[in-house]
C-alpha positions as CSV (number, residue, x, y, z in Angstrom):
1,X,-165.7,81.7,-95.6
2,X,-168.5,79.3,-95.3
3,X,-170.9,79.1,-98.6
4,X,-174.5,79.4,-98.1
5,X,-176.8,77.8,-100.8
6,X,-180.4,77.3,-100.7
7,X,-182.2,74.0,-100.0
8,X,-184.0,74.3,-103.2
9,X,-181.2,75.3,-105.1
10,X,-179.7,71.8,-105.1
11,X,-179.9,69.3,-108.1
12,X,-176.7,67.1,-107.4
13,X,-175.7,66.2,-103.7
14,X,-172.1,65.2,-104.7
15,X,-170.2,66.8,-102.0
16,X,-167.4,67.6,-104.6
17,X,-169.6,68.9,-107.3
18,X,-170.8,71.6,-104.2
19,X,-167.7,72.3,-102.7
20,X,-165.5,72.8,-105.5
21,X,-167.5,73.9,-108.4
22,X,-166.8,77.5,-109.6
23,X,-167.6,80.0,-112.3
24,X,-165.4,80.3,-115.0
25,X,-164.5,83.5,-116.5
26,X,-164.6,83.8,-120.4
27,X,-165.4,86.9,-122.5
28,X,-168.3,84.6,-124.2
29,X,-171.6,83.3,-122.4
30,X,-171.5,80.4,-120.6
31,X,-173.8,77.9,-121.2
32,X,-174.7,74.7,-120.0
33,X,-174.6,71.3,-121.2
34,X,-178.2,70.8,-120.7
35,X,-179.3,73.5,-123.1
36,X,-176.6,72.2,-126.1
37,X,-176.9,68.0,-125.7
38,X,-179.6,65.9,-124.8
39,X,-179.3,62.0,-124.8
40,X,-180.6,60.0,-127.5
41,X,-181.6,56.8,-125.6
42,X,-182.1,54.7,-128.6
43,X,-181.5,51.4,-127.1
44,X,-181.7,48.0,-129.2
45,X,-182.3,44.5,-129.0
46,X,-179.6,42.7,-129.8
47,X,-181.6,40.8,-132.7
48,X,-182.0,44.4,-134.0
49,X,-178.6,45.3,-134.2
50,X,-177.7,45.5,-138.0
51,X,-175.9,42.9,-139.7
52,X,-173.7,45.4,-141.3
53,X,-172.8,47.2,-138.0
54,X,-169.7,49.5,-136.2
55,X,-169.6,48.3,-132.8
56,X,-167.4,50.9,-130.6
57,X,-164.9,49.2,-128.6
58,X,-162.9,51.9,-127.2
59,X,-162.7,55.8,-127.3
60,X,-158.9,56.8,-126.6
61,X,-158.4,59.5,-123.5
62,X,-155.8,61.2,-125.5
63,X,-157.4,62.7,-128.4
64,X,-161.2,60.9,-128.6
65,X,-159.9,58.1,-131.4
66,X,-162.5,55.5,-131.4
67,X,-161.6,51.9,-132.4
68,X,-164.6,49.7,-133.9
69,X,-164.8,46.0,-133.9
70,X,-167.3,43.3,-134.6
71,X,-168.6,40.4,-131.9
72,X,-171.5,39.0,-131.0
73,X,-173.9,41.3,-129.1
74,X,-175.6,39.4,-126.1
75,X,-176.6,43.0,-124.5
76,X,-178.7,45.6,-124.9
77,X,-176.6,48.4,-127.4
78,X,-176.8,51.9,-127.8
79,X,-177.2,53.7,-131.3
80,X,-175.7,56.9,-132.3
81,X,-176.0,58.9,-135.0
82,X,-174.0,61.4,-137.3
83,X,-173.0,64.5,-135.6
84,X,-174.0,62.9,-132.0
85,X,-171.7,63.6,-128.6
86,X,-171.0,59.9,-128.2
87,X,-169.3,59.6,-124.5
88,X,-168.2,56.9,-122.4
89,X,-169.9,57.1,-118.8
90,X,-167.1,55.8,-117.1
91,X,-164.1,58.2,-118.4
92,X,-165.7,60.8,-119.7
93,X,-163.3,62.9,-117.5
94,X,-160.3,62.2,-119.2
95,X,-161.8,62.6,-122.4
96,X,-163.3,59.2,-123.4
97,X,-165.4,61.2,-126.2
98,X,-166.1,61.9,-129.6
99,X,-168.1,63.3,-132.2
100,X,-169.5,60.5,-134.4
101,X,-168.8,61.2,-137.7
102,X,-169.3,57.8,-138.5
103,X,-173.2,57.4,-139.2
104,X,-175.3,54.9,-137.1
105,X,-172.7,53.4,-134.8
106,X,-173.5,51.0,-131.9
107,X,-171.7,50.5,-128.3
108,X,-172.5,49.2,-125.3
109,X,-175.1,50.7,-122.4
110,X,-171.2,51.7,-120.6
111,X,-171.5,54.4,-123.4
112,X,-174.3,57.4,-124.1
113,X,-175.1,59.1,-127.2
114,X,-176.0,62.6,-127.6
115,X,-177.6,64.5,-129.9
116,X,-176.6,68.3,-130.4
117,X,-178.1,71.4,-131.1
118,X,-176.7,72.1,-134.5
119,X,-178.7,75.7,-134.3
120,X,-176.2,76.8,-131.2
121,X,-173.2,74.7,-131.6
122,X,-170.4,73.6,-134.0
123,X,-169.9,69.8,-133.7
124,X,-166.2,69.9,-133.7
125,X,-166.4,73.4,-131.1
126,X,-168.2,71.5,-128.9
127,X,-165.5,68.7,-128.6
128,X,-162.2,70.9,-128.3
129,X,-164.0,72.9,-125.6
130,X,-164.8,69.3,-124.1
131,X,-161.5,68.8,-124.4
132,X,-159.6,72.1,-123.2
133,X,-157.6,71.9,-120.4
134,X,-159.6,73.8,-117.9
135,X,-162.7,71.7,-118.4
136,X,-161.4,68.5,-117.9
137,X,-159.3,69.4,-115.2
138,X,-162.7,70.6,-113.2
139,X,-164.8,67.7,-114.2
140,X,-162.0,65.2,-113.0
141,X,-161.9,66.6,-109.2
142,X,-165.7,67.3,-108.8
143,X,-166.7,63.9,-110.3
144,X,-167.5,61.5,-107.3
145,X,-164.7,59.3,-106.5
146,X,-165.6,55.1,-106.6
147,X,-164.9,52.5,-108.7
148,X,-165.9,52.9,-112.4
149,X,-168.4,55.9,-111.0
150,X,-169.9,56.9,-114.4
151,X,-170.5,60.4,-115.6
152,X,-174.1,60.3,-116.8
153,X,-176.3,62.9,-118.1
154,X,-177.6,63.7,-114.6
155,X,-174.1,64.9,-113.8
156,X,-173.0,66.5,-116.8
157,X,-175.5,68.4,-117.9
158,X,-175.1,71.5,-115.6
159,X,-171.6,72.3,-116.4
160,X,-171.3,75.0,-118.3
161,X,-169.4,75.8,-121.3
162,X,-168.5,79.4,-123.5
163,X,-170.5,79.6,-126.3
164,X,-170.2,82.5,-128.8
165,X,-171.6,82.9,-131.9
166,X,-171.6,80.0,-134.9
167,X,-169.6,82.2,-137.0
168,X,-167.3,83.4,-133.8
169,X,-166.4,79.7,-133.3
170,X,-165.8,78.8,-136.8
171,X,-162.9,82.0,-136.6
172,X,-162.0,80.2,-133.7
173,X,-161.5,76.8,-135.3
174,X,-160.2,78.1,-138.3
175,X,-156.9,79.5,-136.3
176,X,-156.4,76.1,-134.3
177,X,-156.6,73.9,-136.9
178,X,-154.5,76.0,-138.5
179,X,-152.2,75.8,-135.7
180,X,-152.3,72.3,-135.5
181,X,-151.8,71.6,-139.4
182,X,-148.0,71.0,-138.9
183,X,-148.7,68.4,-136.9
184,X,-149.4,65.8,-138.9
185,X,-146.6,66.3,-141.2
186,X,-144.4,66.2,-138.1
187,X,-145.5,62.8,-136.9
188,X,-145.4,61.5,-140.3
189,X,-141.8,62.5,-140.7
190,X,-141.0,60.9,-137.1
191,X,-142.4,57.8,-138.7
192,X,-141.3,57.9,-141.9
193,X,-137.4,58.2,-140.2
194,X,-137.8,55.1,-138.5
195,X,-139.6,52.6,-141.3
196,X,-136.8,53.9,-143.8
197,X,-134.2,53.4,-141.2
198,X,-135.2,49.8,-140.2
199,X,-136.0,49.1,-144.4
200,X,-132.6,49.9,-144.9
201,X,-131.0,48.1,-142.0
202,X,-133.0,44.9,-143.5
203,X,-131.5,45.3,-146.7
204,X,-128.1,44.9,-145.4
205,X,-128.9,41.9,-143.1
206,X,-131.9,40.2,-145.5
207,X,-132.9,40.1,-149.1
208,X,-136.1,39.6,-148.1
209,X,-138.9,41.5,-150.2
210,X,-142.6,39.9,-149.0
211,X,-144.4,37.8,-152.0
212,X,-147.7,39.1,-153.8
213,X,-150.7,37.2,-153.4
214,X,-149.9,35.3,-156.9
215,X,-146.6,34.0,-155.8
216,X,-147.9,32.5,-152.1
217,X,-149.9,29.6,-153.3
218,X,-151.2,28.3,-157.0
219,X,-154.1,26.6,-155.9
220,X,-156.8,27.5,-153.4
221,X,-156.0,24.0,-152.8
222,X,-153.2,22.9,-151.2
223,X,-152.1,19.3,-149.9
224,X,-149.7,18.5,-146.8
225,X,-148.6,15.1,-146.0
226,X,-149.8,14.2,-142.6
227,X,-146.2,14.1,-141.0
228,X,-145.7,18.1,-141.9
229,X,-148.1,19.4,-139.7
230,X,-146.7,20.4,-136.2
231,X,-150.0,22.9,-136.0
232,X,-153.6,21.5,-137.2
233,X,-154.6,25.5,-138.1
234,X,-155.6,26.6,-141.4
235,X,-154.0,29.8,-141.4
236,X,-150.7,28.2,-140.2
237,X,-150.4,25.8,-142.2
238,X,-150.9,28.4,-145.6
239,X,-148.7,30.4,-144.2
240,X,-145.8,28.2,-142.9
241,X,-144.0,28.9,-146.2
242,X,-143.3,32.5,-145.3
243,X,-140.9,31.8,-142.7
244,X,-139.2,29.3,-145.0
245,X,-138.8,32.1,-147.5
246,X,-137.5,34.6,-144.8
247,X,-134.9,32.6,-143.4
248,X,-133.7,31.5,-147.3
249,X,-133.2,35.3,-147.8
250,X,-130.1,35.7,-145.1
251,X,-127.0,37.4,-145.8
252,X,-125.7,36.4,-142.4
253,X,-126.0,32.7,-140.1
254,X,-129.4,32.5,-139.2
255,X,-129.8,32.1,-135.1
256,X,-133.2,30.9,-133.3
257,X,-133.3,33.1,-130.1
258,X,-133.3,29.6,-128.2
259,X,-130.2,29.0,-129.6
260,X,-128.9,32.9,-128.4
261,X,-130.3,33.0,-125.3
262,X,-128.3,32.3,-121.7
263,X,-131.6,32.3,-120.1
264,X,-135.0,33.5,-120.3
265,X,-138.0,33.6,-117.5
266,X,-141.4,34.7,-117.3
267,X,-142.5,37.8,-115.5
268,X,-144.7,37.8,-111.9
269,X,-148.1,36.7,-111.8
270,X,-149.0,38.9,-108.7
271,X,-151.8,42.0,-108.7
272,X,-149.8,45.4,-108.3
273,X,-150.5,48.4,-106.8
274,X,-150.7,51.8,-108.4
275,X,-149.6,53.5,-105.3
276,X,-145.9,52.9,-103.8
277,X,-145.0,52.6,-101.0
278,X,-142.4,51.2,-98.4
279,X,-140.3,48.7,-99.8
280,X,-142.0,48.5,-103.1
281,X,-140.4,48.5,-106.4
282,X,-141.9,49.5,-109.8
283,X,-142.8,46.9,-112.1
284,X,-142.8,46.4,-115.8
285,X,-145.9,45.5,-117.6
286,X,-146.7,45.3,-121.6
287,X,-147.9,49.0,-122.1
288,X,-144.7,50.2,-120.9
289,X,-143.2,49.0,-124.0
290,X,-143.4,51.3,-127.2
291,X,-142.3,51.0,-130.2
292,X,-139.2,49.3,-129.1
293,X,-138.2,51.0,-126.2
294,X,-139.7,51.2,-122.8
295,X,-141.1,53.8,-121.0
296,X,-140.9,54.4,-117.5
297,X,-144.3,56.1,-116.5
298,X,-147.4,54.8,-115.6
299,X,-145.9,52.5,-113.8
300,X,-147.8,50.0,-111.1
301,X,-145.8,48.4,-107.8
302,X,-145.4,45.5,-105.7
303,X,-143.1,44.7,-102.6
304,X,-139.5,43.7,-103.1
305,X,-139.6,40.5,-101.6
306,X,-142.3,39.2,-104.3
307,X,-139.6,39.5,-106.7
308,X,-136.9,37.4,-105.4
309,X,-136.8,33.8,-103.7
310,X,-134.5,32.2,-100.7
311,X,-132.5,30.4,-103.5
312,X,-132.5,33.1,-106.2
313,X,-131.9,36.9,-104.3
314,X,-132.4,38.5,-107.8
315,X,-134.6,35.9,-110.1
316,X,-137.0,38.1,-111.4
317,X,-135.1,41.5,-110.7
318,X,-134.5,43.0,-114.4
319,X,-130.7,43.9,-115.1
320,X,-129.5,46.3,-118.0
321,X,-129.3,44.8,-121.0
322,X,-132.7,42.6,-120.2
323,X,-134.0,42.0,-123.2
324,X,-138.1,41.8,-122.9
325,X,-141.0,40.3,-125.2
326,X,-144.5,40.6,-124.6
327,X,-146.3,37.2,-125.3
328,X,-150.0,38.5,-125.7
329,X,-151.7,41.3,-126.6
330,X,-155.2,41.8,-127.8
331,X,-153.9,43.0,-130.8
332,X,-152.1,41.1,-133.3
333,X,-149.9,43.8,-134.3
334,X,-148.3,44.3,-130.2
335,X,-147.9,40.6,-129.8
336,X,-144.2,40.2,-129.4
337,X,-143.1,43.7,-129.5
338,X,-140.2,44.0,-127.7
339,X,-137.7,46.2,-126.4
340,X,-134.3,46.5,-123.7
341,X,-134.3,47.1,-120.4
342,X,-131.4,50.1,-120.4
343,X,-132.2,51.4,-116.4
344,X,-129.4,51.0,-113.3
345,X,-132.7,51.0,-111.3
346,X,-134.5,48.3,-109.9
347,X,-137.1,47.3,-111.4
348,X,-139.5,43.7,-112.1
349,X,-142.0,42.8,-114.7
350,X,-145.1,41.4,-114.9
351,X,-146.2,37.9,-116.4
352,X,-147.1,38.7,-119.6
353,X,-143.2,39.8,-120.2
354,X,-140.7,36.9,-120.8
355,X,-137.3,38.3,-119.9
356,X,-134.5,36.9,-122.1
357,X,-130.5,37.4,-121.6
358,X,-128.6,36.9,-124.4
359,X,-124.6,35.6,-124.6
360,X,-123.3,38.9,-125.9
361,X,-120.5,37.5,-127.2
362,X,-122.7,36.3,-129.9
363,X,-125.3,38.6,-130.2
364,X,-126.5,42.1,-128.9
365,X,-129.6,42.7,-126.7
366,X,-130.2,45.8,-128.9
367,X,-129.5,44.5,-132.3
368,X,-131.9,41.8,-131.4
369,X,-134.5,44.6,-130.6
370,X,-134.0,46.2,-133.9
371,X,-134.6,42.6,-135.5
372,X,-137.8,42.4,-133.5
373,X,-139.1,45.4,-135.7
374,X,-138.4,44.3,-138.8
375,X,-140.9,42.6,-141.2
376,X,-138.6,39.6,-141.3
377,X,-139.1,39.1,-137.4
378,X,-142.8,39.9,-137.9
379,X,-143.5,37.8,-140.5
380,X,-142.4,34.8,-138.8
381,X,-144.7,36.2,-135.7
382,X,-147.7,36.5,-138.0
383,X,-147.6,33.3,-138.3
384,X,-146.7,31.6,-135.3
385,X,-148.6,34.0,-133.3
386,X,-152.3,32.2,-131.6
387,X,-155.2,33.5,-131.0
388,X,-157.5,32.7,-127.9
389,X,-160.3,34.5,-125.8
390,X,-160.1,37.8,-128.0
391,X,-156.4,37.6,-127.4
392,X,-153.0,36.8,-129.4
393,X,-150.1,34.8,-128.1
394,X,-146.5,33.6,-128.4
395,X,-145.7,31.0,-125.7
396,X,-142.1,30.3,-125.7
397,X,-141.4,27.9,-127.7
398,X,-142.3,29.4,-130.4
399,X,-140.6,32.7,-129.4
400,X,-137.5,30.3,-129.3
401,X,-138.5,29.1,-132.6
402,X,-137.8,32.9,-134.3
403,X,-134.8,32.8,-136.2
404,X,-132.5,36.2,-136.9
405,X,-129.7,37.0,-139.1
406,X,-126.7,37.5,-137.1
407,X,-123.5,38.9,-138.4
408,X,-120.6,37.4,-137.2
409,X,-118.8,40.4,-136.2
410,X,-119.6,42.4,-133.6
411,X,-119.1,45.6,-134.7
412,X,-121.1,45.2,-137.8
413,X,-124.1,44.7,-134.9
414,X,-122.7,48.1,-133.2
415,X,-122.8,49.5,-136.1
416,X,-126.2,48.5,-137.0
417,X,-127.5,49.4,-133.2
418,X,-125.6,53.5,-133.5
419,X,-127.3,53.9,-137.2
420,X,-130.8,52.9,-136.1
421,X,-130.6,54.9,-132.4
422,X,-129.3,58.4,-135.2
423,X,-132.1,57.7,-136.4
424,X,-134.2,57.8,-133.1
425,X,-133.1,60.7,-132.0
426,X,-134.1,62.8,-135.3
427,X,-137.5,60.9,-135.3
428,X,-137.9,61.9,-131.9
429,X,-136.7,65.3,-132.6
430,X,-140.3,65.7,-135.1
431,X,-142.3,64.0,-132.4
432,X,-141.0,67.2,-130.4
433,X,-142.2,69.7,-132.6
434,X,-145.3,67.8,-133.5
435,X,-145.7,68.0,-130.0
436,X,-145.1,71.6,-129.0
437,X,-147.4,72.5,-132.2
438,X,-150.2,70.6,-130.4
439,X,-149.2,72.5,-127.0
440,X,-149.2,76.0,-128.8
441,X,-152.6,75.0,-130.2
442,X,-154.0,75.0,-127.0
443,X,-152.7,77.4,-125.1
444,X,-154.4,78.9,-127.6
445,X,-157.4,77.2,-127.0
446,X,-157.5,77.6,-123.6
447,X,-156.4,82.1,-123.7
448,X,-159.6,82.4,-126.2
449,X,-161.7,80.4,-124.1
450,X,-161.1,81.2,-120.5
451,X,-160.0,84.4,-119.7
């Protein structure tokens, strides 16, 4: 059936918007955007930007988490205020959002700050109904489809939303939150199984306990003779010591990887593709590795061929037991986390990745991993680690440079390897349940609102 809608009627031409937008059903009113949020449009100077300042850097998709940082502002910035919508432009479809909670924040013009009607709304309703399933679904598949297309006011403001009464949707957040409440306690046990586990498997390997402030250094003042400094950086060179001190504090042989490697390699230089197709093969890059595993999703492609050479049919083809470090990161925390490549499939990896294989008659892939997690592997990162153009890096030479303690027997390594991956599985077990909490929450959610 063809839709007939008056000339006058229309206040968005996006041919999406018209063909696919539709009336929800909910037992509340609907309401939209334009009547609850209206932009605040404070825009500053950079001059005028506060010394003392929270500059938004990021809004996580997932659940709204901003990150802050602090750089020099050469642009115009946007302020926004306690209990404003703040929203990026560019994703606010997949739930680039939050509300500030903050006080006067400040981000770029790429983000736009609303202010909302206390008198109709509940801050925190007005986010988790932003956030329900149903809404963001529709937004993402009526929002016009380009490259970084942003989602401003003009756009959003005649969706519509169910809005019942300020005390019906305190009762409603009331029974999710208190749906959610286990949640927390359930990723905190996930994460308390795994920093006991690898405490523990350092004790048996390393005596190590990191120094107080009062035990680094004496003197604010220190003095090097001019033939011990490899590095002319002042935050190397006070904390060279540490790695000293880690590698004294061995219970087994301590190894560099250069010195347990076969062979290592860096990853592809080449743009991929987030589409596959014929004769493409998935590849590797450093968000697919999480806390020391890797995850096969949200994966990118390029063709086969790319990955191999006349000389070498497999050179940068990963094989199982591939043990992978990622050599920058814009956070100093990622740089050099690591995991093993455990797939039959085939698979690449992209240049910031340096692929090692290890002489497994010496060492395991996977005990190496575990290593890689623990404080006396990033202790000797945090130091050797660079930092350059807002990022942080390990070339490989000083990768090579890491040292490891490395029992003798191989079984005490298996051993090792089966304790820690016990210990996965029940961590992962609580990340289950802390998941299906948040699921239940909002089905929830979504049977109160839209129905």
């Amino acid at each position: 059936m063809i839709a007939v809608k008056q000339f006058h009627n229309f206040t968005d031409w996006s041919v999406d918007k018209i063909l696919f937008s539709k009336e929800f059903q909910s037992c509340f009113t609907m309401e939209t955007l334009a009547n609850i949020i209206k932009p605040r449009r404070e825009r500053i100077k950079p001059p005028d930007v506060p010394k003392n300042r929270k500059i938004v850097s990021k809004i996580r998709f997932a659940d709204g988490k901003v990150s802050f940082n602090d750089r020099v502002i050469k642009n115009d910035m946007y302020k926004s205020c306690i209990n404003d919508l703040l929203v990026s432009n560019i994703n606010f479809e997949k739930g680039a959002f939050a509300v500030n909670i903050w006080g006067d924040v400040y981000a770029s013009t790429d983000y736009t700050s609303y202010i909302i009607n206390l008198d109709k709304i509940i801050p925190e309703y007005l986010q988790v109904t932003l956030r329900s399933k149903t809404f963001l679904q529709h937004i993402a598949s009526v929002k016009p489809k380009g490259m970084k297309t942003r989602a401003r006011y003009e756009f959003i403001r005649d969706f519509s939303i169910p809005l019942p009464s300020i005390l019906e949707q305190q009762k409603l957040l009331n029974e999710y939150n208190r749906l959610l409440s286990a949640t927390t306690l359930l990723k905190n046990k996930a994460e308390d199984e795994m920093i006991c586990q690898l405490i523990n498997i350092q004790k048996d390997v390393s005596a190590y306990s990191k120094p107080t402030f009062s035990e680094k250094r004496e003197s604010l003042l220190n003095i090097i003779h001019f033939t011990s400094a490899n590095r002319w950086e002042v935050d190397y060179i006070y904390k060279s010591g540490t790695i000293d001190s880690v590698i004294e504090s061995f219970k087994h042989p301590a190894k560099s990887i250069e010195k347990l490697q076969k062979e290592s390699l860096f990853g592809l230089s080449v743009k991929a593709s987030p589409e596959q197709k014929d004769d493409m093969i998935p590849m590797l890059r450093m968000a697919n590795i999480k806390n020391g595993e890797i995850h096969y999703n949200e994966l990118k492609y390029l063709p086969y061929e790319y990955a191999v050479t006349d000389k070498e049919s497999e050179k940068w083809l990963l094989q199982k037991g591939d043990f992978l470090i990622t050599r920058t990161n814009g956070s100093k925390h990622l740089v050099g986390k690591a995991a093993v490549f455990d797939s039959n499939d085939i698979y690449t990896y992209a240049s910031y990745l340096i692929r090692y294989r290890f002489d497994t008659e010496i060492v395991l892939p996977e005990y190496v991993s575990i290593m890689f997690m623990t404080p006396i592997v990033r202790e000797q990162i945090a130091v050797l680690r660079r930092q350059s153009g807002g990022q942080y890096n390990l070339n490989s030479d000083e990768i090579n440079s890491i040292r490891i303690p490395v029992p003798a027997d191989i079984q005490v390594q298996r051993d090792i390897i089966q304790r820690f991956q016990d210990s996965l599985a029940e961590s992962k077990k609580f990340k289950k349940q802390a998941n299906d909490t948040i699921n239940n929450a909002n089905e929830y959610l979504e049977i109160s609102l839209y129905r």
